[in-house]
N, C-alpha and C positions, 0 to 999 in steps of 0.2 A: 928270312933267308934271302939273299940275294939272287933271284932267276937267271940276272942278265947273261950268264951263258947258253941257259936254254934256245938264246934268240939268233943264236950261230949254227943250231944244227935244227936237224928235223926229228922232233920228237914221237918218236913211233912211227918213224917212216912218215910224220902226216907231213907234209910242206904247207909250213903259216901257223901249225897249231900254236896256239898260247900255251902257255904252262899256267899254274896259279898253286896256291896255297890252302889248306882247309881253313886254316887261320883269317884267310884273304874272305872267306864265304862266312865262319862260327865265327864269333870272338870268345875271347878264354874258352878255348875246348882245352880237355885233357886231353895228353897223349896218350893215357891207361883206356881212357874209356874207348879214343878210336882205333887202337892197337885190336883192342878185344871186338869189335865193330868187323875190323876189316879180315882177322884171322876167320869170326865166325860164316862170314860172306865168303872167304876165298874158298874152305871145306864146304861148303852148301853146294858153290857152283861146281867145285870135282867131287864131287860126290861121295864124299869121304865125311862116314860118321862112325870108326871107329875108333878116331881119335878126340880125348876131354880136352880141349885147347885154353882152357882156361890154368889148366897146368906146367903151361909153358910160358905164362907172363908173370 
């Protein structure tokens, strides 16, 4: 995916942050496997474990 418009604004309010790719860090990562990676991290951190998130991919 092309960034180059990330480099026009400020990403998260930071001024200068880089942007990057998970792809740019793993090579051949699945997006199954970090979909389900980043759902079960986002519920950890709100504190929400009343939801099986693995039913929603």
């Amino acid at each position: 995916m092309d960034l180059t418009p990330f480099n026009y604004i400020n990403p998260c309010g930071y001024n200068k942050l880089r942007m990057t790719q998970v792809n740019n860090i793993v090579s051949n990562i699945d997006l199954f496997i970090i979909s389900k990676f980043l759902i079960q991290e986002f519920l950890y951190i709100l504190n929400i474990t009343n939801i099986k998130y693995y039913n929603y991919l």
